[in-house]
C-alpha positions in Angstrom: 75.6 246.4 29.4 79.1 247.8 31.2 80.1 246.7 35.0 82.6 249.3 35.6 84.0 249.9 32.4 84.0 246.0 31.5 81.3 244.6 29.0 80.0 241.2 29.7 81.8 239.8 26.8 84.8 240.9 27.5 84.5 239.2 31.3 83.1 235.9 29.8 86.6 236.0 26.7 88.4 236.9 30.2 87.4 233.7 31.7 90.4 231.0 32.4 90.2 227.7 30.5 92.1 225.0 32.3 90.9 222.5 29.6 94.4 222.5 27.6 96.0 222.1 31.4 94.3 218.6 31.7 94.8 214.8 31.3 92.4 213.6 29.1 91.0 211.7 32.0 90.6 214.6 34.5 88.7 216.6 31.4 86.5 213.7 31.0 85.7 214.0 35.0 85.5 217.4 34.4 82.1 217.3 31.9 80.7 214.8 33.7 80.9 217.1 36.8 79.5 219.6 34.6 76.8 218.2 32.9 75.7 215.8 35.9 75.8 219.3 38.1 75.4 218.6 42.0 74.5 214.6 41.5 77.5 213.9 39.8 79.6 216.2 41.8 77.7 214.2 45.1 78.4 210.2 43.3 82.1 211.1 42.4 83.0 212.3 46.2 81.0 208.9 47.4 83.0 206.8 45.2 86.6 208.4 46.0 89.2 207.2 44.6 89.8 204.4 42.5 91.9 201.5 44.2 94.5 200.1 43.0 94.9 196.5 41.1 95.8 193.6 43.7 99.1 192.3 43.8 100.0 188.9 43.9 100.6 187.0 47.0 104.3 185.7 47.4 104.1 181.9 47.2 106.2 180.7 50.2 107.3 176.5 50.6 107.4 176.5 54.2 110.2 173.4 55.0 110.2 172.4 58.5 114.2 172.6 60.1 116.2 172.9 63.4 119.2 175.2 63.7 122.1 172.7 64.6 123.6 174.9 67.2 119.9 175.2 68.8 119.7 171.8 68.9 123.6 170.8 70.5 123.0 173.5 73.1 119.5 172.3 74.1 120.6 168.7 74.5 124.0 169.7 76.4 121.7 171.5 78.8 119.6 168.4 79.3 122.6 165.9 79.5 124.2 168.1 82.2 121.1 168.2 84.1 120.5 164.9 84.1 124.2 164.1 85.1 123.8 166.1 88.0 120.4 164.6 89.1 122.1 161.2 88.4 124.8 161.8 90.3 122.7 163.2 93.3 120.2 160.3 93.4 122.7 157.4 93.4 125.9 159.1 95.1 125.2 161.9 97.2 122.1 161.1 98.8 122.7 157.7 100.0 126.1 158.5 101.1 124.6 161.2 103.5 122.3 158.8 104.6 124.5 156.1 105.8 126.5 159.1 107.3 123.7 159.9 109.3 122.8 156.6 110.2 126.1 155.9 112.0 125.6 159.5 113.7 122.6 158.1 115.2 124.5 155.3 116.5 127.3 157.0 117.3 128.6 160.5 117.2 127.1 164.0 118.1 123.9 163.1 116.7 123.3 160.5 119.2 124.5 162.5 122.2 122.0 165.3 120.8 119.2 162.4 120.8 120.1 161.4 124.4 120.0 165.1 125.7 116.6 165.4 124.5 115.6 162.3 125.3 116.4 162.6 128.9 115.1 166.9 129.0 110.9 166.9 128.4 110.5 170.5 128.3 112.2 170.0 124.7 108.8 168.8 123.3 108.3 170.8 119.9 112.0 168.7 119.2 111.2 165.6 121.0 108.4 165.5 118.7 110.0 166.3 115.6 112.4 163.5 116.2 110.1 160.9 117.6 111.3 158.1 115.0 114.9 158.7 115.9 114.1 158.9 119.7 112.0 155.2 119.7 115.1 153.7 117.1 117.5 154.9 120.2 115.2 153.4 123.0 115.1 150.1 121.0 118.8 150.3 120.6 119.6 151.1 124.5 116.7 148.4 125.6 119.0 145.7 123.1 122.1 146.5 124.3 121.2 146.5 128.0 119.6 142.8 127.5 122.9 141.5 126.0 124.5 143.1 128.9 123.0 141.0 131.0 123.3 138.0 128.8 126.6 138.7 129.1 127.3 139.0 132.7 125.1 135.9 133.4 127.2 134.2 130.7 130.4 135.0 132.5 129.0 134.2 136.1 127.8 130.6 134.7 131.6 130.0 133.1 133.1 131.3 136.0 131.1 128.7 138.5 131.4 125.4 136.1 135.4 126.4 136.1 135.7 126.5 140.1 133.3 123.7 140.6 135.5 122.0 137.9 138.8 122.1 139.9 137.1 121.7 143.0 136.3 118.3 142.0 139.4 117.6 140.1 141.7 119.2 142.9 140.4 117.5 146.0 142.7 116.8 148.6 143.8 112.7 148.9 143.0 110.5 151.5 144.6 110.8 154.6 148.0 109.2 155.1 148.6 108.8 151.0 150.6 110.8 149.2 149.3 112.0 145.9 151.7 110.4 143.2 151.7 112.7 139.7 153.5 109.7 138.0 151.1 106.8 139.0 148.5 109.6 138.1 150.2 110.0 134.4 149.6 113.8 134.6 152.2 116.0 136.0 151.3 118.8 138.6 151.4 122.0 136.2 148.3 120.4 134.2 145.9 120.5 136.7 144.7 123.6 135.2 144.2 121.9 132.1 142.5 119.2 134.2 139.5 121.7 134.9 139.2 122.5 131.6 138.3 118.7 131.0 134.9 118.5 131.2 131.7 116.2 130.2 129.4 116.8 127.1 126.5 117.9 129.4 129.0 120.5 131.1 129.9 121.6 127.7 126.2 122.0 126.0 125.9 124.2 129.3 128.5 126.1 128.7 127.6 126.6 125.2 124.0 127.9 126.5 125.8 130.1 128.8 128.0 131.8 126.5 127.5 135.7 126.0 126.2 136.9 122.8 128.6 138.4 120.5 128.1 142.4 120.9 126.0 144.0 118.2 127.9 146.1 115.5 127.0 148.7 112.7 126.7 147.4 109.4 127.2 149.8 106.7 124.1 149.2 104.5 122.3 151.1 101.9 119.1 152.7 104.2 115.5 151.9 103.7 115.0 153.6 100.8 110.9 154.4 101.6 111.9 155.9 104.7 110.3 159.7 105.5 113.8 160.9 106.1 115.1 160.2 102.6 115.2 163.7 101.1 114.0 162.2 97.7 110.3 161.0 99.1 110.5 164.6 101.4 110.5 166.5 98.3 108.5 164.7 96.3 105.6 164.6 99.1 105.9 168.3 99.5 105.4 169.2 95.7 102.9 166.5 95.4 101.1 168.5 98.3 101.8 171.8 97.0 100.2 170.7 93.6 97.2 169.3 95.0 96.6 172.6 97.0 97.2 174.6 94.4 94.5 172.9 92.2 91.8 173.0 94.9 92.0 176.4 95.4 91.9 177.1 91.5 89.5 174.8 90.9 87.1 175.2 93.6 84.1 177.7 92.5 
């Protein structure tokens, strides 16, 4: 039989061997795929390629450290913030506190309390400074009673002093001449005649006599006070916090 010139024979001597091309592997995938025809072609695609052999895991000794440098900066950061929130606590704050305290008494501070104190209308104010506003009150109502413990002190040493040298100065009898020498005092110590006086007229005097006028001592404030800055903030994180958590919490 001829195709075109070409006899069968010569097409199948024509016919390309690859089997001196291959690795004695592939030509041993190669009959299989020839003698198992479409089934073995089908099990060699599903099984793909074979994978390769699993390395070895790295063994690692994992040794627990701190960098040095890590470590010295951290603690610097920490020693300088506690310095600072040492030195705020025990220098700054109670410093500014005994400042204020002897603005209330005296100083702008006070003349601001007594301008509000005496204008109503300034109510949102008067009522953020009602503590400070009842401390002056108290202060005004003490110093107007030793006022008058005062005055009524020096009106009863005043009286006991002229009743003194009334009764010490009184004019002799009539026709006798007061003698200083049979006396034994001279006339220049009268004065010091008045100041003579009995024990009762003493313990009077002693009742009598003004109370010494009341003056700032500079001492450390009541620390549990609400206008120490400290407890302030504190409360208003404390309040912050517990909002915070009932509105996350809540359902």
């Amino acid at each position: 039989m001829r195709i075109s010139g070409v006899s069968a024979t010569q097409l199948t001597s024509a016919k390309p061997t690859f089997s001196s091309t291959l690795w004695p592997s592939q030509q041993s995938r190669l009959q299989q795929l020839n003698l198992g025809g479409s089934h073995g072609r089908l099990a060699a695609c599903q099984a793909g390629p074979t994978p390769p052999p699993p390395v070895p895991a790295a063994t690692f000794a994992f040794s627990p450290h701190v960098d040095s440098t890590v470590l010295a900066s951290q603690l610097l950061v920490l020693a300088v913030t506690l310095g600072a929130a040492a030195y705020w606590w025990w220098s700054v704050v109670p410093s500014a506190r005994r400042t204020l305290a002897k603005e209330k008494r005296s100083g702008p501070l006070k003349e601001y309390l007594v301008e509000l104190q005496e204008n109503p209308d300034k109510g949102v104010e008067r009522w953020f400074y009602t503590d400070w506003l009842q401390q002056l009150q108290r202060r005004q109502q003490l110093a107007a009673q030793a006022a008058a413990k005062r005055a009524a002190g020096a009106a009863g040493l005043s009286a006991t002093a002229t009743s003194a040298a009334t009764s010490t100065g009184a004019a002799p009898q009539a026709g006798q001449q007061p003698s200083t020498a049979s006396q034994g005092v001279a006339a220049d110590d009268v004065p010091l005649l008045a100041q003579q006086s009995t024990p009762q007229q003493q313990q009077q005097q002693q009742q009598q006599q003004p109370p010494a006028e009341e003056t700032y001592v500079d001492k450390e404030p009541n620390f549990w006070s609400l206008d120490n800055p400290l407890l302030a903030t504190a409360a208003m994180l404390a309040a912050i916090g517990v909002v915070s958590t009932v509105l996350h919490g809540s359902p």
